[in-house]
N, C-alpha and C positions, 0 to 999 in steps of 0.2 A: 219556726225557722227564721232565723236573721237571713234577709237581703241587704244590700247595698245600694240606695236611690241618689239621683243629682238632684242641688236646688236648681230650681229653673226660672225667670226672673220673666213676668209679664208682659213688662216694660223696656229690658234691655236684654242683652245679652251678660250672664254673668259669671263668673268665676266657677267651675264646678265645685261642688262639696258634696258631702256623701252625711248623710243618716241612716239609722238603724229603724225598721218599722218592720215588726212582725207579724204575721197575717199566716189563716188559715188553709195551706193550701193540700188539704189533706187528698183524699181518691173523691170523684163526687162534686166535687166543690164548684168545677167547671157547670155544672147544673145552674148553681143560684146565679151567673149572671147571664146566661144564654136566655131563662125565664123571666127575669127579673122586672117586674113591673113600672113602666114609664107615664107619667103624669101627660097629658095629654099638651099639657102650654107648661113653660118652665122659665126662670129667668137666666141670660145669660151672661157669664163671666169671661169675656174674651181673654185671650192670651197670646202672647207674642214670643215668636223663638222657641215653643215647643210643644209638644202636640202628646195628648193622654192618652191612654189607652185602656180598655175594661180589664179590673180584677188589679191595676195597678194604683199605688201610692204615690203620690209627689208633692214634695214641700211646693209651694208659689206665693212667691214674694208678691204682696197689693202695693198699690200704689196710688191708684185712680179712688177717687173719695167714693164713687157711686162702683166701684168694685167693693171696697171695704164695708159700705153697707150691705150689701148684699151678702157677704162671706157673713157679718155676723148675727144677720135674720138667721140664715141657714141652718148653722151652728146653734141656736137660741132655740128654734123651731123644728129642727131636723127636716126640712124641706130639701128637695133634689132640684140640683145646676145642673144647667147642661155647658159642659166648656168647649167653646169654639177654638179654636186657633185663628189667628189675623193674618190676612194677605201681605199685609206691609207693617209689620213693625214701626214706623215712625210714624204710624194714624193715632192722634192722642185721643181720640171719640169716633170710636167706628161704629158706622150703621152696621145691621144686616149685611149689605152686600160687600161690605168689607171684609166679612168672614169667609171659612171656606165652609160649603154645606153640610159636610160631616162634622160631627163632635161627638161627644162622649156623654151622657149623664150620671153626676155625681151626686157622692155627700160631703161636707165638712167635715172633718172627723175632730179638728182640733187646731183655736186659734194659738199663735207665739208672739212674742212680744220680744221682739230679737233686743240685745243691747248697742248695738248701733240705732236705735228707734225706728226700725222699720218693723212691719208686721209679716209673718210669714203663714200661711196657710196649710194644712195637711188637707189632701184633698182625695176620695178613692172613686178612682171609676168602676162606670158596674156594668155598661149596654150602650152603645153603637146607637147614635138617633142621626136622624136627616132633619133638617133646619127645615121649616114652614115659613108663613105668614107669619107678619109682628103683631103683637097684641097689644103692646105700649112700649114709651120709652122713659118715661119716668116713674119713679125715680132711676128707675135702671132697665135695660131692657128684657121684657118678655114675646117672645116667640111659641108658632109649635111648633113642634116636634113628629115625627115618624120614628117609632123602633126599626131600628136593621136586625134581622138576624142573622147570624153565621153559622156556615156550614162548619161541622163539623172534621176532623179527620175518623176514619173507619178505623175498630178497635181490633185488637191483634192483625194488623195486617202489615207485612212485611217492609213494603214500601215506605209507609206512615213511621215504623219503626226507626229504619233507615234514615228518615229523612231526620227525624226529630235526634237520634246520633250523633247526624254529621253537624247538625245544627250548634250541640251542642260544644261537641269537640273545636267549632270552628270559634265559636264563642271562648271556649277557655284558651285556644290559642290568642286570641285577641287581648285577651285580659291581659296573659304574662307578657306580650310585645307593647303593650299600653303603658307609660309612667302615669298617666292617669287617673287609673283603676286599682280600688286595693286587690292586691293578690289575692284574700280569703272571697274575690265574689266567684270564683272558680268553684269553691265547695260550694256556695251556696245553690249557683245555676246547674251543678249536678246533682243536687238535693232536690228539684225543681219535679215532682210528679206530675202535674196538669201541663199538657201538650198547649191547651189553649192558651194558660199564663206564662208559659213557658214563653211562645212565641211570641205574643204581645207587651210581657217584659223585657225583653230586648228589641221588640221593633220601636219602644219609648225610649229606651236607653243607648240605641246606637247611634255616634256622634255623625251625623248626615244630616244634610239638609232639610229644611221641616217640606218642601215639596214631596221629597222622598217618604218622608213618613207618613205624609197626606195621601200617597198613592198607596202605602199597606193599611192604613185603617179604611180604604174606600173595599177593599177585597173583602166579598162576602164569603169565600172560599177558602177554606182556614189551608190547604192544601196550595196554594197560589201562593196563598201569605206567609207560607215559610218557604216555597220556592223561592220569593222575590229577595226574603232576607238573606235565606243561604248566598245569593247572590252577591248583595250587599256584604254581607257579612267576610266573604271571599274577599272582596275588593278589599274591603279598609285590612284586612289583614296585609294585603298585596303591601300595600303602601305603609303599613307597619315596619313588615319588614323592609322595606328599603330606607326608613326613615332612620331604622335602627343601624342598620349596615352604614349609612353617611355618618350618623353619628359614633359609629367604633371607628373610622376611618379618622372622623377628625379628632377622635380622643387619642388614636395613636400617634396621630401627627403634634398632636401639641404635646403629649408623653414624650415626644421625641425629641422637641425644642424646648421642654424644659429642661431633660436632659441633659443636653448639649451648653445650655444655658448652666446648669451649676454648674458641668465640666470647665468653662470655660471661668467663671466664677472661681472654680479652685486654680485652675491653672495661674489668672490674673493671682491670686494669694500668694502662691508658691513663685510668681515672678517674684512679686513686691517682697516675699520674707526674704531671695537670693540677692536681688538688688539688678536682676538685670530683664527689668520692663521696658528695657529702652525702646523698643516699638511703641510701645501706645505713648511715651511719655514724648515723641516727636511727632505722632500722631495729633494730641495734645501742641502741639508749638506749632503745626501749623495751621489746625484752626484758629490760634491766636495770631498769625500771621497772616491770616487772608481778611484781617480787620486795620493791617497796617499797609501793604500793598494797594496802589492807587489804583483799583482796576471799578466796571461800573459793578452798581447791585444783582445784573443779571450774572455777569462770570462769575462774582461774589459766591453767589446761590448756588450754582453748577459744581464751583470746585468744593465748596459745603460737603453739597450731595455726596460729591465723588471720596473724600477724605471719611464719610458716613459709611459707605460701600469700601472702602478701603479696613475701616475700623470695623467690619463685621465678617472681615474674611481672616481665614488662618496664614497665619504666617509661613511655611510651609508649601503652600498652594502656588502654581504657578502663576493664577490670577494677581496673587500678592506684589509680585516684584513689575508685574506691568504696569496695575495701576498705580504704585509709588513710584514709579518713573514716568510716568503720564502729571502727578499731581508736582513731581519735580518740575520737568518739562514747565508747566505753569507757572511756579513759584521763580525761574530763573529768567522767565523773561520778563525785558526791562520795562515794565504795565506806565505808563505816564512818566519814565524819567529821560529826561533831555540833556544833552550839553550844550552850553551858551554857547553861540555863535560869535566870532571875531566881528564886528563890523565894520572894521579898520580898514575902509578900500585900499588906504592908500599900503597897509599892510598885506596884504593879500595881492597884491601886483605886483610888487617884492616877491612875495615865496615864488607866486608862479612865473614871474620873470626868472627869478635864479633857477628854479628845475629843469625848463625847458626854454628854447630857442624861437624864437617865430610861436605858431598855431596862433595868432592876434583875434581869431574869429573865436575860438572858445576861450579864452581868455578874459574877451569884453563880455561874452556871456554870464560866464559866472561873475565879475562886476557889477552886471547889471541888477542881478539875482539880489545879492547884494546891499548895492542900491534901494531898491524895492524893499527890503526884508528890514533894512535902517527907518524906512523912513513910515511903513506901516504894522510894523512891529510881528506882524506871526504873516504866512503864506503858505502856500501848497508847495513843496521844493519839483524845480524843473524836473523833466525827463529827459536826459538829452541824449541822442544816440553820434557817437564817434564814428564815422567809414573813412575807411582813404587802406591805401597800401599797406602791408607787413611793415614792421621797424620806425616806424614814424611819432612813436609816442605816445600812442593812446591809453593804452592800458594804463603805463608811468603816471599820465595826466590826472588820472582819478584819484590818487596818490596825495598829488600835490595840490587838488581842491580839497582833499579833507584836512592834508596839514595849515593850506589857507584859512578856511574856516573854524577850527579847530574842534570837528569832527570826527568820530573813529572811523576808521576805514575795513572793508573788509571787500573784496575778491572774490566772485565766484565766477567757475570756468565753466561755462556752459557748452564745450567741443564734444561734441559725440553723446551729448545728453539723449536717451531716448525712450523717459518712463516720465510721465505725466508727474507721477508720485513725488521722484525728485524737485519737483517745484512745490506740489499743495501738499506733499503726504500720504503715509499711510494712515488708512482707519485704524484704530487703536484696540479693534475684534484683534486685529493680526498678528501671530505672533513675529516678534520682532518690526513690530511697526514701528514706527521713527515718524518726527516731522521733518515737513520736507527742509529742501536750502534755505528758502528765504526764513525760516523759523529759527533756523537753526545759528542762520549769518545774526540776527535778531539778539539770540540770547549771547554769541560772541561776541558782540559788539557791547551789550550792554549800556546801549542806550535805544531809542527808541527816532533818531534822529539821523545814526551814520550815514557816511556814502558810501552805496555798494555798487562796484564796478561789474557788471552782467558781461564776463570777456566773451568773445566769436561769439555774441546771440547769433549771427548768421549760418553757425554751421548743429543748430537744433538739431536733431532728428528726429521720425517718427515712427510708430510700429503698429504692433496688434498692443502695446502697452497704453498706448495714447499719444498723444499730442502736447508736447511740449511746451510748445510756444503758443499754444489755445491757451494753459493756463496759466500765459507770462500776462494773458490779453488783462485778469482782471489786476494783477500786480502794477502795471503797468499805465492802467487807465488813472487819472487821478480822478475821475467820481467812483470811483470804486473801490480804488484801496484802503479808503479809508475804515474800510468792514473788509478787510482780507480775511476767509475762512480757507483755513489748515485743514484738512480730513483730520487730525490726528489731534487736534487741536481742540478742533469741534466748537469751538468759541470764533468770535468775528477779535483780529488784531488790528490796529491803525498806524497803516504804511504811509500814511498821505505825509508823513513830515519828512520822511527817508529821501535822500537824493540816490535817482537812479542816472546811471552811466553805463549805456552800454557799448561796445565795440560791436567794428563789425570793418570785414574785407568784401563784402560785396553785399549789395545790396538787393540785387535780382534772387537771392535764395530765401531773404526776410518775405513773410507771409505780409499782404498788402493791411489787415486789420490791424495787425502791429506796428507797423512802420505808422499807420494812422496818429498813433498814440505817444510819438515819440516826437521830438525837435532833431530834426538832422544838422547834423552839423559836418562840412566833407573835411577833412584832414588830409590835405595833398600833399606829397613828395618835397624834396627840400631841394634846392640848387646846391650847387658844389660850393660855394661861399656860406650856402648857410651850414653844411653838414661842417666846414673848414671850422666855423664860431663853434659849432655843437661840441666836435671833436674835442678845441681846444679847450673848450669852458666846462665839460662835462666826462670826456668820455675817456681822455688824458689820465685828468689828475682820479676817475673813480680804477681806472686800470693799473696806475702807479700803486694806488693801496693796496690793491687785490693782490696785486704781486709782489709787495713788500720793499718795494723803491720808494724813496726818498724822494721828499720835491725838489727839482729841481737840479737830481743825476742823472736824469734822464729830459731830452727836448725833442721835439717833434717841432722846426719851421714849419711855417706855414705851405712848404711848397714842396714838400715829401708827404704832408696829411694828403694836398690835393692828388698827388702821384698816386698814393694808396687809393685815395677815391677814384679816381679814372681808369687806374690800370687792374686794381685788384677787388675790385665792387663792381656790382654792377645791382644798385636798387633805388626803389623811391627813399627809405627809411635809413637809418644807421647801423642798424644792429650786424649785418656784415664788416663794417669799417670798427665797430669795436671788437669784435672776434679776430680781428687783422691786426690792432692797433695791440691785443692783449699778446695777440703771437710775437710780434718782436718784441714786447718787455719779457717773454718770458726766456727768448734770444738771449736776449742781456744779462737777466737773471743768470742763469746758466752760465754765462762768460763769468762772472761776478765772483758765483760758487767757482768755476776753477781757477782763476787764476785772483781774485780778490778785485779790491776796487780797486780801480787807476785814475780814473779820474771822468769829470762832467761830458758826458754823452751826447753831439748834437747826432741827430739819425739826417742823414743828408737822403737825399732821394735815390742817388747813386746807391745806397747803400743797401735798399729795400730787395735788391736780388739774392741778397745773402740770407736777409732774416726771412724770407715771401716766397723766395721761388722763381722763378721765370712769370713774366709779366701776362697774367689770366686773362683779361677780359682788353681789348681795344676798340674804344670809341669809332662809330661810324661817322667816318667826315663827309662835309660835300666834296662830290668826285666830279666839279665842274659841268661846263656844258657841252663839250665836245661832238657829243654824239645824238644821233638826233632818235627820239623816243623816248629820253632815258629822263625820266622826274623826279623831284625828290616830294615825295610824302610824310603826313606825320601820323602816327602811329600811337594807340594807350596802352600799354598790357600792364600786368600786375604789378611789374617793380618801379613800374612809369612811364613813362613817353619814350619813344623812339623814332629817327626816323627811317622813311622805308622809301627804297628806290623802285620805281617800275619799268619794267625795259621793256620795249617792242620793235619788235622786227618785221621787216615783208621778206616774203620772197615768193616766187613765180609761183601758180597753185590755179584753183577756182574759186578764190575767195574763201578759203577754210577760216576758222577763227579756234585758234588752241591757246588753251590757260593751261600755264603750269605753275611751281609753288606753292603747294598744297592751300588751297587755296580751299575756305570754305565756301557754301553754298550762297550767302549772303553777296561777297566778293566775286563770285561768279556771276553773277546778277548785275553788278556793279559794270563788271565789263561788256557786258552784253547791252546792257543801256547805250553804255557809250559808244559801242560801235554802232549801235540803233541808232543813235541820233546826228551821227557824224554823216550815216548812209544816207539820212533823211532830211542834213543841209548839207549838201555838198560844197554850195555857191556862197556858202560863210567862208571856204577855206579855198574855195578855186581848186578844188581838187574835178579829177574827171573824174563822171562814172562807174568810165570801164574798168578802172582802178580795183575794185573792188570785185569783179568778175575774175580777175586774170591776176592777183596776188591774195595769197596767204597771209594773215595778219597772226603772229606769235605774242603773245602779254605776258611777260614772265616775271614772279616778286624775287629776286635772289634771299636764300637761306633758304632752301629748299623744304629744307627738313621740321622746317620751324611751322607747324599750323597757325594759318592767318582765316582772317574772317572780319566780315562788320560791311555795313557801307563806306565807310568815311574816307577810301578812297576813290570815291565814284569819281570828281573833276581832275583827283592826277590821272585815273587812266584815261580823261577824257582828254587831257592835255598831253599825255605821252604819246596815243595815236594820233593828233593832228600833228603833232612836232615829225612822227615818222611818215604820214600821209603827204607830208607839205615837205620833208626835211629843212625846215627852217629850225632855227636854235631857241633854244627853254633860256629865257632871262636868269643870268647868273645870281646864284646865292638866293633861290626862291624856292618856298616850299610852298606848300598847301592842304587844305583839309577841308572835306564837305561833302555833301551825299548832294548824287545827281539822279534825273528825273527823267522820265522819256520827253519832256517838254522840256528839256534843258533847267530846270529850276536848280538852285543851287540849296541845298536843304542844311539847316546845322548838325554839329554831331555834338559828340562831350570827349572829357578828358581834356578840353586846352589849354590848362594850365599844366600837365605834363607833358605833353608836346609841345608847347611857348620852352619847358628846361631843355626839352630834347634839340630842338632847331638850334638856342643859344651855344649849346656845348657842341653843337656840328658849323658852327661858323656861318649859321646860317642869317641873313638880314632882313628878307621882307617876308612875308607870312600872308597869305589867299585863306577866306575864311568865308564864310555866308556871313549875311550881314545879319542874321537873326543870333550870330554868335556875336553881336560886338556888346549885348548886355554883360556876355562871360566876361570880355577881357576889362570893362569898367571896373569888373568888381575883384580884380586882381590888382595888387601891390606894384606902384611902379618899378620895383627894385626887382620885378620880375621883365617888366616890359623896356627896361632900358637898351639902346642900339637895335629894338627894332621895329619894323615898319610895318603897319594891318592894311592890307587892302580888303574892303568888305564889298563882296558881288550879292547878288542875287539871280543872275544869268550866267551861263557857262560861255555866252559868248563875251560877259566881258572877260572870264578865267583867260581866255584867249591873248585878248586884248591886250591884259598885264601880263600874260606869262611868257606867250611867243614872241619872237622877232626877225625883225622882215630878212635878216641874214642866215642862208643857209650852211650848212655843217660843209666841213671841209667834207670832200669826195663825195657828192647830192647823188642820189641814184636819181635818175632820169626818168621816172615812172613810166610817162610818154614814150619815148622815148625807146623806153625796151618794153616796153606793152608793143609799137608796134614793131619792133624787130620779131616778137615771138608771136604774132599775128601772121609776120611773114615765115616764117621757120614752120607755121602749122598749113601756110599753104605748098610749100615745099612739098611738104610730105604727103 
């Protein structure tokens, strides 16, 4: 009968190979090794990596010189080995106890002379021995020996039967799930009549650890030792099959990408025979483009990747068109290219003097910028944030620093923004994701240097979307934006050269992080002289074109603009007097179309009733001193300064004190001070008392309707009740402004450079201020402070001081006087 053996290699672990070695395994035969007679001392041939078994063959490759003698005495002499097995394989001279105690005793049957020159051994085992004492170790080692016997299995017995079955069947399953094993050892191991070599030739040939085999050759119980295989045998089948199931799994999978691969193989064919491969052939130009674009080696590599992933998806697929608009997206913005900056100061105070009128604060700004950027060649460009009133030029401004510079310009309106996204982005998983504004202002600009005007940052919003102006913080910061990271972008971009310009109408709604990050710069209100220059140098001849007039058939004196402005405006800014000034050209126009041209138009001020309307808005004058309580205040609100008069009255009562005026909480407080503290020095003002027991004090703001608020008229209402307390009269042409204290302190406020326009345009001359405001008025243009006078307190008694006077109002009420007539009128009764 042909079997099937592995070589097994002494020395190392080696390559399986299979030989043919025919042997007697007829009915019976199981006798001659069960009996077989053992030499009492024997020399031994260690082996490593695999373990023999009785009644079986195996080739063993020598190696060790005192193996090799030994193999060929045997062979020579016919003398019987006993073969150990070695505990550790990498022992190049093991003792005795480097072995494990069972082995086998063998014969030689036959040396080989392999042709790679190694020698290979045929070796057969015959009888199960236990390792003794050493007898010698040279030249090689001998030992004795003890025979084991083995039990037997019981013959016709059902069980025995059974077992030796399943043994088998589990075995030939093994075989066909093995690439290992030739297919014909199936026939052979059911040719296999001896139960004992049955089992012993598969517990030396199944691929398991030699500990494993060490514990079936130690079983004297031939009934144990094929339970233990069955065992064995099960298991590697276990993992057979599973080795075999990954491997059809991943034969299908690359069946299925090879596939895919010719289809796509023929499809690339049948583009190129039509002529229209144009995908991959621009696929192709932009990987040849991402070697011409100044960007670093890191985005290099990413957009690689990405145009990699682009080129291995189907045209077809929705994935396709996102990421070629993602690898666009990259390709269009402007990676390291700049425009040269003008450095020409003296050109650049030209553009921005001719655009606009006045703002002399940002103006020397960006000269400075300028400056700096002449004389040390590269810089971080400023941040600067614009506030001040509607209409005043802001936005326009950003305009004419980029035409100064010669910079592109771009706008973004950030009113009612209220998704995070729109600033960093969407992630680019998304469908329909997009980069955000500044990416996008970025590749419209096409440079990498613009100025971009950030309009009402002040009126960001926020939601469950995010935080807007969180992610203006890193755009914003100049150590930061120089790695600005897009969501959608997913690369870091460098903002740090970009000049940022933002506007803003108030400033209390900017989150305090950002405002941190920004150069404030305030843009106040204009005077009626400068809106007059604006008018004529700007707002004129851009209305004359809008409407298709000719220069100079149409005029606007200077003293029908001012009419327009006083009568039919009312704001800090212009952009009302141009929407007025376009109205009567359009007047004209219209006369023009019906009846033709007559001739050069001056517009006199008389004449504004016709093209305007009835005259809208009138100027609050001062309404003299006449009356005693009555002050005039100065006031900020949105379109500028104004002033505000305060009236109070007494009359007969228990000392009530009533605010009317819509009058917010602040200003309520305001008034309550100052009757506190007028209560609590009487002997400043020579007032009695009882005064205050036995009259009513009324604080009224006239314009009812109009909500006021703030501190900053704490000292007028403290000077309009002592003028009504004392009736003595308010110094003509005097206004004032400043937060008062329960200690009388005189506190600063803000806005006085629109209340400094509002006083001039009410006729008003000297002007009451805390003295912690006279830094403001230093830093204010004389052309604003001309005709008039600061007096700067720090106590409300000097407010006193300068504002009362010792003359009282015509018709004085007699406080005394009728205090006690109704003293007497209550005894009366």
């Amino acid at each position: 009968m042909k079997n099937n053996y592995k070589f097994k290699d002494e020395e190392e672990d080696s390559q399986e190979q299979h030989i043919s070695v025919f042997t007697d395994l007829e009915g019976g035969s199981d006798e001659r090794y069960l009996t077989y007679e053992v030499n009492d001392v024997l020399p031994v041939l260690p082996v490593r990596n695999m373990v023999l078994f009785p009644g079986v063959v195996l080739p063993i490759t020598i190696g060790r010189k005192t193996s090799l003698r030994l193999v060929k005495e045997a062979e020579r002499s016919g003398m019987q080995i006993g073969v150990f097995t070695q505990k550790q394989s990498d022992i190049e001279n093991p003792i005795p106890d480097d072995l494990y105690d069972i082995g086998v005793v063998a014969k030689v049957l036959r040396i080989l002379e392999m042709p790679d020159h190694t020698t290979t051994v045929i070796v057969q085992g015959f009888r199960r021995v236990e390792k003794g004492d050493i007898v010698q170790t040279k030249p090689y080692l001998k030992v004795y020996v003890h025979p084991l016997n083995d039990i037997t299995l019981p013959k016709n017995n059902s069980e025995a039967d059974a077992l030796i079955g399943a043994i088998k069947d589990m075995a030939i399953k093994f075989i066909k799930l093995s690439d290992l094993i030739p297919s014909d050892s199936a026939f052979a191991i059911k040719n296999i009549v001896s139960s004992l070599f049955l089992i012993d030739f598969l517990c030396s040939h199944l691929p398991v650890v030699v500990e494993e085999k060490i514990e079936l050759l130690k079983k004297d119980d031939l009934k144990d030792r094929a339970y233990r295989l069955l065992e064995l045998l099960n298991r590697e089948v276990q993992l057979a099959e599973i080795k075999a199931s990954i491997q059809m799994r991943a034969r299908e999978d690359i069946d299925q990408q090879q596939r895919e691969y010719f289809l796509q193989q023929q499809i690339k064919t049948i583009q190129d025979e039509l002529g229209s491969n144009g995908s991959r052939r621009e696929i192709e130009n932009m990987r040849q483009k991402a070697y011409t674009i100044l960007w670093s080696d890191e985005v290099r590599d990413v957009f690689l990747k990405e145009v990699d992933k682009l080129d291995q998806m189907h045209q077809q697929s929705p994935e396709y068109s996102m990421q070629y608009d993602y690898l666009k997206t990259m390709m269009d913005l402007p990676w390291g290219i700049y425009t040269t900056d003008n450095l020409n100061i003296q050109n650049a105070e030209k553009v921005l003097n001719k655009d606009h009128y006045g703002l002399e604060r940002v103006k020397e700004r960006i000269l400075e910028h300028l400056a700096v950027l002449k004389l040390k060649g590269d810089m971080k460009s400023p941040i600067i944030c614009l506030y001040g009133p509607p209409g005043v030029g802001k936005t326009s401004l950003g305009k004419s620093i980029a035409t100064a510079l010669k910079r592109k310009y771009i706008r973004m309106s950030l009113g009612g923004v209220h998704d995070e996204a729109e600033i960093r982005g969407h992630r680019k998983t998304y469908i329909g994701a997009m980069p955000g504004r500044i990416i996008k202002g970025m590749i419209k600009a096409g440079s990498s240097n613009p100025v971009i005007v950030l309009d009402e940052v002040d009126k960001l919003a926020s939601d469950v979307h995010g935080d807007p102006s969180s992610a203006l913080l890193e755009v914003l910061d100049p150590e930061q934006n120089s790695s600005f990271h897009d969501n959608y972008l997913d690369v870091d971009y460098d903002l740090s050269k970009v000049m940022f310009i933002a506007t803003a109408n108030n400033l209390q709604t900017i989150p305090q992080p950002l405002l941190d990050r920004m150069e404030l710069i305030e843009v106040s209100g204009y005077l009626t002289e400068e809106k007059i220059e604006i008018a004529r140098k700007h707002l004129v001849p851009k209305q004359l074109d809008a409407n298709g007039i000719k220069k100079g058939e149409v005029k606007f004196p200077k003293a029908t603009l001012e009419a327009i402005i006083e009568n039919y405006t009312r704001e800090s800014g212009v952009r009302e007097l141009e929407k007025k000034i376009g109205k009567v050209l359009r007047k004209i126009a219209l006369q023009y179309a019906k009846d033709g041209f007559l001739s050069s138009i001056d517009v006199k001020p008389a004449d504004l009733r016709g093209y305007l309307g009835v005259q809208e808005y009138s100027r609050d004058k001062y309404q003299g001193n006449e009356y005693a309580g009555v002050v005039t205040g100065l006031a900020w609100t949105a379109v500028g300064g104004e002033i505000l008069f305060i009236e109070t009255s007494l009359n007969h009562g228990k000392g009530k004190l009533t605010l009317t005026g819509s009058l917010g909480d602040v200003m309520k407080e305001s008034a309550m001070l100052a009757v506190e503290y007028i209560k609590a020095h009487p002997q400043l003002l020579n007032i009695d008392v009882r005064v205050f027991d036995n009259w009513d004090i009324h604080i009224h703001v006239p314009e009812g309707a109009v909500p006021k608020d703030g501190p900053s008229a704490g000292i007028t209402m403290a000077t309009s009740l002592a003028s009504a307390l004392t009736q003595r009269k308010v110094k003509a042409n005097v206004a004032m402004t400043g937060e008062i204290t329960l200690r009388g302190k005189v506190l600063p406020v803000g806005g006085i450079k629109e209340k400094i326009l509002a006083a001039k345009r009410a006729g008003i001359k000297e002007i009451i201020l805390s003295e912690a405001n006279r830094k403001n008025i230093e830093d204010i243009q004389q052309i604003y402070l001309n005709g008039l006078t600061f007096h700067f307190v720090k106590d409300v008694k000097e407010v006193f001081n300068l504002a009362l006077l010792q003359e009282k109002v015509a018709n004085a009420i007699d406080l005394t006087v009728e205090e006690k007539s109704a003293k007497k009128e209550a005894e009366d009764e």
